[in-house]
Structure formats: C-alpha cells, structure tokens
TIROMI-375991 format. One line per field, with one value per residue (C-alpha): residue number from 1; residue in one letter; x, y negated, z. Coordinates in steps of 0.25 Angstrom, whole numbers, plus 5000, padded with zeros to 4 digits. Each point is the difference from the previous one (the first is absolute). Last residue first. Layout:
<rs>
seq	c(NUM_...) .
type	c(A_...) .
X	c(X_...) .
Y	c(Y_...) .
Z	c(Z_...) .
</rs>
This chain:
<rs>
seq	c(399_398_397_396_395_394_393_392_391_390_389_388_387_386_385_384_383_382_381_380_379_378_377_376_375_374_373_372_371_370_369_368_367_366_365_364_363_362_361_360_359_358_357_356_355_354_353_352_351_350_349_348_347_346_345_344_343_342_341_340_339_338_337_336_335_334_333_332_331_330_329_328_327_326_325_324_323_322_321_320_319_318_317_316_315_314_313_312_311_310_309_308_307_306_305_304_303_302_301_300_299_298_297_296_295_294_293_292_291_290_289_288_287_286_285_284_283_282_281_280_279_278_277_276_275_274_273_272_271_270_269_268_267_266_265_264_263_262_261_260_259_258_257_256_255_254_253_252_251_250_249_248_247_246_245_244_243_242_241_240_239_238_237_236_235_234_233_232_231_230_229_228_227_226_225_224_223_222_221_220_219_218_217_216_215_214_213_212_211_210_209_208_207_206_205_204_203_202_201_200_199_198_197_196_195_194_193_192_191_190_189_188_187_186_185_184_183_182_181_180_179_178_177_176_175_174_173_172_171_170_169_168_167_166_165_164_163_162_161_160_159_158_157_156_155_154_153_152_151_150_149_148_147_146_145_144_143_142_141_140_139_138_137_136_135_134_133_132_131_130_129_128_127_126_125_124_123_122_121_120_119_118_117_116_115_114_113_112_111_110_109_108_107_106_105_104_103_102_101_100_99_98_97_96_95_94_93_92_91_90_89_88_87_86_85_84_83_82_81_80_79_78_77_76_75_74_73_72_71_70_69_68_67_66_65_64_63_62_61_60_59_58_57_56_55_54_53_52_51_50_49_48_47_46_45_44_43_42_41_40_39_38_37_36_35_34_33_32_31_30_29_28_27_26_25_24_23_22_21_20_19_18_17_16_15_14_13_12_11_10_9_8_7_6_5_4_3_2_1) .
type	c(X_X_X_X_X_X_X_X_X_X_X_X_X_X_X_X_X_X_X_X_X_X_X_X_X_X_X_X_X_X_X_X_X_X_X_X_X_X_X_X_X_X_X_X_X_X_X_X_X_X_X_X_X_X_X_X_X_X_X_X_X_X_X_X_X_X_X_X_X_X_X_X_X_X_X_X_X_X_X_X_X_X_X_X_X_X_X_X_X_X_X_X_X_X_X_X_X_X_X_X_X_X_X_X_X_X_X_X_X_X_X_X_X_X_X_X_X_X_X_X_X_X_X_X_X_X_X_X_X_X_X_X_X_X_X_X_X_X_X_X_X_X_X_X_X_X_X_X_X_X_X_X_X_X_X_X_X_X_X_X_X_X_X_X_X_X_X_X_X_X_X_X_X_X_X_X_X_X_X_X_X_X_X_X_X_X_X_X_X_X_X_X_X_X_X_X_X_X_X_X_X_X_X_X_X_X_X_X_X_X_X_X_X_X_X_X_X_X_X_X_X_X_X_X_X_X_X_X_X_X_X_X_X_X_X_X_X_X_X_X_X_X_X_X_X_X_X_X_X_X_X_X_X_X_X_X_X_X_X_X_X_X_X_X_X_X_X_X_X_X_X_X_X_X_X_X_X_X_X_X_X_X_X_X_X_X_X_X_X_X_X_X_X_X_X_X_X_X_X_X_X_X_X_X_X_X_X_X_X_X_X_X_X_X_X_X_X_X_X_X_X_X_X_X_X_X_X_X_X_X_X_X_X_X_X_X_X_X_X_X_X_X_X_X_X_X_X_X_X_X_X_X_X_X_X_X_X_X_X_X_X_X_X_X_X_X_X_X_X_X_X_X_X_X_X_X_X_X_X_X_X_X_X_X_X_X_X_X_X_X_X_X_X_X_X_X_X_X_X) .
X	c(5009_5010_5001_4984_4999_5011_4991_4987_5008_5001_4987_4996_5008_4998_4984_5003_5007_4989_4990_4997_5002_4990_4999_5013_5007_4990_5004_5017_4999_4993_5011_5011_4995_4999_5012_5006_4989_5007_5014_4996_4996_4987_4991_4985_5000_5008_4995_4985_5003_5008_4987_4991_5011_4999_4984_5003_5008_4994_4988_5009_5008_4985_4996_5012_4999_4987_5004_5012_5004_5005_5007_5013_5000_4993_5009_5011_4992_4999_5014_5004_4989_5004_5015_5000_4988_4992_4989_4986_4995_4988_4988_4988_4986_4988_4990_4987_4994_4990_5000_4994_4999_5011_5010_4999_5006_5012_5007_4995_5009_4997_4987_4998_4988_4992_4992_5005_4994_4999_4986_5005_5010_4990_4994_5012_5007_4990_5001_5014_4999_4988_5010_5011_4993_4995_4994_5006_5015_4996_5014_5006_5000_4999_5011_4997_5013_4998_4985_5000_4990_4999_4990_5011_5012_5000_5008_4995_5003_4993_4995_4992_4995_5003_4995_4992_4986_5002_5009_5002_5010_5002_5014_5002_5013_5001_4993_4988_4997_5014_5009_5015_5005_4995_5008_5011_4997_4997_5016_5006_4994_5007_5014_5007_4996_4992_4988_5002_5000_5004_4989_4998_4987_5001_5009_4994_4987_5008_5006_4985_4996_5009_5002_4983_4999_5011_4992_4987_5006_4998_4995_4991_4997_4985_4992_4993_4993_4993_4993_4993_5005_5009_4992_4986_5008_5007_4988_4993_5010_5002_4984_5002_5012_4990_4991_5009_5006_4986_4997_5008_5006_4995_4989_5010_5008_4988_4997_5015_5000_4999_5016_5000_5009_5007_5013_5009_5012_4999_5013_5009_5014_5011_5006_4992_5008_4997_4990_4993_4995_5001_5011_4997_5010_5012_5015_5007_5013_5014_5001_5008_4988_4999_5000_4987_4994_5001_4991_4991_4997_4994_4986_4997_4986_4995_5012_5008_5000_5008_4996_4997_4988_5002_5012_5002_5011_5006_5002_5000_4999_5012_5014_5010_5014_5004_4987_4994_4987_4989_4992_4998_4996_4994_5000_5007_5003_5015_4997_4994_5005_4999_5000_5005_4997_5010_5001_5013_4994_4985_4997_4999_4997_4987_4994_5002_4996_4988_4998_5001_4987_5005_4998_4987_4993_4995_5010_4992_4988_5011_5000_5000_5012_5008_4995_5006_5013_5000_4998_5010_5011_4994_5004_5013_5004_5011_4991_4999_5016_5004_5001_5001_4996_5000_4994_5000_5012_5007_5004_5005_4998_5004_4994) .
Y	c(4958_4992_5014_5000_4987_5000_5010_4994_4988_5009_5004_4985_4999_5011_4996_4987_5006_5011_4991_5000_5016_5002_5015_5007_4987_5005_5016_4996_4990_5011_5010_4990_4996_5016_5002_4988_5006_5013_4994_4991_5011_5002_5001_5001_4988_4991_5005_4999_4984_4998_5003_4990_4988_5000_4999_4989_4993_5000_4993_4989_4997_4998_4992_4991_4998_4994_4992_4993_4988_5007_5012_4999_4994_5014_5007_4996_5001_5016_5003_4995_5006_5013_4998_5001_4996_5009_5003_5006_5007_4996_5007_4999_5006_4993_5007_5004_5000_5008_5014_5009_4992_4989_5011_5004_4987_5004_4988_5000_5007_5014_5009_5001_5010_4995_5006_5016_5011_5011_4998_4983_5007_5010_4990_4988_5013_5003_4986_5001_5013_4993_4988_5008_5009_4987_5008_4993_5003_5015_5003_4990_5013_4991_4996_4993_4999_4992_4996_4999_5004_4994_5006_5007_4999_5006_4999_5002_5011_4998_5010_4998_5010_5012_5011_5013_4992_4987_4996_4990_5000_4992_5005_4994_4997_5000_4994_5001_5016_5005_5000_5002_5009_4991_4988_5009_5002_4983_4997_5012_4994_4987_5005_5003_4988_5004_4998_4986_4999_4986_4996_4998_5002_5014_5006_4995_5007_5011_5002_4996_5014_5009_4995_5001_5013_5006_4992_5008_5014_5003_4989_5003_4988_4997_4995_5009_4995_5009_4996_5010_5002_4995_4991_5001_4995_4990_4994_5001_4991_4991_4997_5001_4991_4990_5000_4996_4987_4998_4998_4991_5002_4998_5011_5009_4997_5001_5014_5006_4997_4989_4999_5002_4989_4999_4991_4993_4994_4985_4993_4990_4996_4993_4988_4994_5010_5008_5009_5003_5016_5008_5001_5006_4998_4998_4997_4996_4993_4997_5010_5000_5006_4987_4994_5007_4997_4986_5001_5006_4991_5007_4994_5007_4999_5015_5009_5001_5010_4994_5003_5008_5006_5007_5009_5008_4991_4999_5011_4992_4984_4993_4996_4992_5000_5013_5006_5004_5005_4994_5003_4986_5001_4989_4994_5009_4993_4997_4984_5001_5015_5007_5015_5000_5013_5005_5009_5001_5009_5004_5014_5004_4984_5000_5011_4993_4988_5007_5006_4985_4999_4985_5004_5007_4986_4995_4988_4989_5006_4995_5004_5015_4999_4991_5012_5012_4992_4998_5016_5001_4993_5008_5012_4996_4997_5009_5008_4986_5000_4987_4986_4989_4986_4988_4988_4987_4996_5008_5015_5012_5015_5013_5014) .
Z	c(4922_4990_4991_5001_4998_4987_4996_4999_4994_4988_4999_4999_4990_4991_5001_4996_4988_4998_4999_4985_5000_5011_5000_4992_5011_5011_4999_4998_5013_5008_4995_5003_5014_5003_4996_5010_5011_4999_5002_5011_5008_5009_4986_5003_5008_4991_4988_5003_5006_4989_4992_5010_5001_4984_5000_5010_4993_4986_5010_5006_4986_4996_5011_5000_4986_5003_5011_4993_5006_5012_4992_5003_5013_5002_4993_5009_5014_4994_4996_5014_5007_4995_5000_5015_5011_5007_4990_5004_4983_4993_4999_5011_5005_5002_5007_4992_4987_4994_4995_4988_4988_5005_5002_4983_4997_5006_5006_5015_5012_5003_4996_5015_5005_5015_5007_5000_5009_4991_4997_4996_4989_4992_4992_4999_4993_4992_4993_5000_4992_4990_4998_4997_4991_4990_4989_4989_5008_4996_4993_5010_5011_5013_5011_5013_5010_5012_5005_5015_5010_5014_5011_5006_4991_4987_4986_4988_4988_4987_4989_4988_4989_5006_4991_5001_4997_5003_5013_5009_5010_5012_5009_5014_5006_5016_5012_5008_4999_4997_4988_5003_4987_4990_5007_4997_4986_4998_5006_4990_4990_5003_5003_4989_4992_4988_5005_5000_4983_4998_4993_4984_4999_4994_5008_5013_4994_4996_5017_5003_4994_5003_5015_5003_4993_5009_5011_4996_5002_5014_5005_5012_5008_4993_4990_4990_4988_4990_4987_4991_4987_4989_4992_5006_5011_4997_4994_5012_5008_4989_5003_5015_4998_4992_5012_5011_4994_4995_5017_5003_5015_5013_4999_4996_5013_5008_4993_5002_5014_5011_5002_4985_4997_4988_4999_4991_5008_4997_4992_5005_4992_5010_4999_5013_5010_5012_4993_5014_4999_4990_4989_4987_4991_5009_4998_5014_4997_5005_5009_5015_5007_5008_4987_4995_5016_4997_4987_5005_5012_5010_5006_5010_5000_5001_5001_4987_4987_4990_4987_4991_4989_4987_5005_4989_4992_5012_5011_5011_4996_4993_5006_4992_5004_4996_4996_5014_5003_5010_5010_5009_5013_5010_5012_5010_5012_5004_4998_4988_4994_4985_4999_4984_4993_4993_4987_4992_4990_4998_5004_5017_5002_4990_5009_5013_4994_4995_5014_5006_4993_4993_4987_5002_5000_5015_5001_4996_5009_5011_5016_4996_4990_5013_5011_4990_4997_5017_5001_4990_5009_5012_4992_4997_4986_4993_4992_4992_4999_5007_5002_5011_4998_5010_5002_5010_4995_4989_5002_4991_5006_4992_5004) .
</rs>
C-alpha cells in the first residue's frame, strides 16, 4: 500500500482484495447514501472482479483528516490514470461519503498522475470544460404496464407488427433472460468483434485481458448482482442477444448484438422490449441504457442524472497545450467548437488503446492501425487526423 499526503487530505492505494472489510463496509455505507452511485459499476464485487483482470488496478482510499472520505478505482497508464477496467467501465467516479466535497482534481495529484480521463464520470463534474450528457433510463419501478402507459403508444405498436412479421418468417418468438450463458457470450464476442471491424474501432476485445474480465463476471452471478443474458429467438435461431450487468434493483444495458440480416425486423428493439418485461418480476426498478447519444435510447428511456467527459488534470504539458490553444482560438468560437468535437472523438479511440494496451509498443501499433482505418475512411481528413494521432502519442509518451 502506497500513501501521498497534502493538508487536510490523504491517499492511500492498493489492490482492490486488499481493502479492509471496515474500509468496504464504509464503500457500502457511501453507495447507499447516494442514488448516484446505485449503478453495477460501483458494486464493490464488480470492483473486486475488475481488480482480478485489468492491469495496474488500484483503488485509492482517500483520508480528511485520518477519515475516509472517498475512494477512487482506477487503473494506471503511466501518468494518466483511467476508471477500472476502461473501456468497459460505463459509469465512475469517486465514490465519497455524503457531503465531503473532495476535489477530484487534487486527489489525481496526490496519486502523482498528471491526468484523470473519464467518459462517463458520475458524481460532481469539478470542472466547466467538460461535456454533460444525461444517462438514459427506464424506469419500471411500478411495472412494465405504467412504463407503457408512459411512453408512445405507436412506438409499441409498429414492434408488435415487426414482431409478427418475424415470426411468420422464421418462427415462433422466444426470449429467455436469465444468469446462464452458456453460449450466448461467445456470440456476443463474434459479433461485436466484426462490428468493431466494420466501423472502424479499436477492437477492445482484443486485448488480453477483456474477455477474460466478462467470463469471470459470468462465473459469479448471484440473485442481486452479476451478468444477465437476454436472448430473442425466431424459430431455432438467435436473432438478438445482449448481456447486462446487475446490482440489486439496477439493471445495466452493455453489450447488445443482433443478426443484421433481419435488421427490417428491428430484433433489438423487440429483445429490449422483453427484457424491460421480464426485469420488474425479477426484482428490477430501474434499467440503464448509458449516457444519451444513440437515437434509439430516447424510444425506450428518458433522462436522468447527468454524468461527465473530460479528464481531472494536475498541471503539466496538458494544461500548458490547453491554455495555449485557448488563447489560440479566443476569437474563434466556432473553430473552437469543432476542433473541441474532432477532439473528443480523438480523446475516445486513445481512450480504447490506451486502456486496452498496458504497453507503449502496442498502443503505438494500434495508433498506426486506427490511423490507417480512418485515413481509407475520411480520405479529406486524414491529414488533421494524422495530426491529432500523432500528438496522441507524444501524450501518451509524456504521460
């Protein structure tokens, strides 16, 4: 266990298994007092989980005054530090007791980082530069039938019709939701592994240790908490699948996939559909689609909590390059805004690398081979592109 101190604060770190029992009694305690915090990611036991298989996990136990305050699970990437187990890791944050108050950003520097990315950070954002999206939820706290009494009712309608349709084509419809997976993850990794192909992305699943991370969590299901596998099928074939994550009464959308061949008939809709059926009879009130974006979240969900993307600096190159391009760019807002979004999509593939690729020598062949994809892809952009790529690295050298 390492300790760094400032006035008034203290951080400790170690191995999630590491953490005393009163210690997880308090995380336990800080979840409970916070509806923000109720999402599977911060089940200590998905911690736990997430500790066993992403490299240079941590948790940071974070001290006012010799009382703990806070934690902080993170993984580090030389100077940078990310969420526990990112990319997978939807939802983050610093989990703190009930008006502490502890700024992010100092905590970063009293891990000796230079920066905190996050794309999904709950909790105080701490910052005015970052981007806010709502998380995207359903819920069915009073049932199914409220929640379909809530929402429009031709949405609901044209999936019975597809519904039908897909069935007079390949055969009666049957949806299963439930712990055992045997089978249905394999699916899961084949599919999204070609979708990631086919639109571009750095492929997370084929770092060594993110499938790994989903077939243990498939090993520890248990009434309250654990993956859950939806499948919808017509006749004798699967035509959508998705595993979710659950924590008492919270339910988390993570992986869906769905065979395109019968896209017409909208089987992923139909699947979540079912899935927001059976979920309130197995003692679930609430199912998160993750933060907004997708158009197809607004059909099923509406907003909630806010949650944040950006990254907690602690000084360096990164707010050097940033106060520079902001002098830069004072009398040009719009160009500001642009350069702002081509960032952020930037910031979310070195995300993917960076935490899928420990070493520097695989995220540099993994830079090359995204910068290859989107230069055969965006042709016109390529040299921008080139550059933004390239000053991706130099960060991740500097970091």
């Amino acid at each position: 266990m390492s300790r760094a101190m400032v006035p008034d604060l203290s951080v400790q770190t170690c191995r999630p298994e590491d953490l005393s029992v009163p210690a997880r009694d308090l995380w336990s305690r800080f979840r409970a007092a916070d509806p923000a915090f109720r999402s599977p990611y911060f089940d200590f036991r998905y911690v736990l989980a997430a500790g066993e298989a992403a490299p240079e996990s941590q948790v940071a136990v974070i001290r006012r005054r010799g009382e703990i305050v806070g934690f902080l699970p993170f993984q580090r990437r030389g100077r940078l530090i990310q969420p526990i187990a990112a990319p997978l890791t939807d939802y983050h944050g610093l989990l703190s007791a009930p008006g502490a108050a502890v700024d992010l950003a100092a905590v970063v520097g009293l891990l000796g980082a230079r920066r905190f990315r996050f794309s999904g950070l709950v909790g105080d954002g701490g910052g005015s530069r970052l981007s806010s999206r709502p998380a995207m939820v359903a819920d069915l706290s009073d049932g199914f039938e409220a929640y379909t009494a809530r929402r429009p009712a031709e949405f609901f309608k044209d999936k019975r019709r597809r519904g039908r349709r897909l069935a007079e084509t390949l055969g009666p419809l049957d949806f299963t939701f439930d712990a055992d997976g045997e089978g249905v993850l394999d699916l899961i990794f084949r599919l999204k592994r070609a979708q990631m192909r086919r639109t571009g992305q750095h492929d997370i699943f084929a770092s060594p240790w993110t499938m790994p991370f989903l077939r243990r969590l498939s090993t520890l299901a248990s009434d309250d908490f654990g993956l859950r596998f939806a499948t919808l099928r017509a006749g004798s074939r699967i035509v959508a699948a998705e595993v979710g994550l659950r924590s008492g009464s919270a339910y988390h959308l993570w992986f869906p996939v769905y065979d395109a061949e019968f896209a017409r008939y909208s089987p992923g809709a139909l699947m979540t559909l079912e899935t927001l059926r059976a979920a309130p009879d197995q003692g679930i009130a609430t199912v998160d689609f993750g933060p907004a974006g997708e158009d197809y979240k607004r059909d099923f969900a509406e907003p909630g909590q806010p949650v944040f993307e950006g990254d907690a600096t602690a000084g360096g190159w990164v707010e050097a390059a940033r106060a520079a391009a902001n002098l830069a760019l004072a009398h040009a807002p719009d160009l500001r805004a642009s350069m702002s979004r081509a960032g952020r999509r930037l910031d979310r593939r070195w995300d993917r690398i960076t935490a899928c690729e420990p070493r520097l020598d695989g995220r540099a062949l993994a830079a090359s081979q995204t910068l290859g994809d989107l230069g055969r892809r965006h042709p016109r952009t390529s040299i921008g592109l080139g550059l933004g790529l390239g000053l991706g690295l130099m960060g991740l050298v500097a970091d």
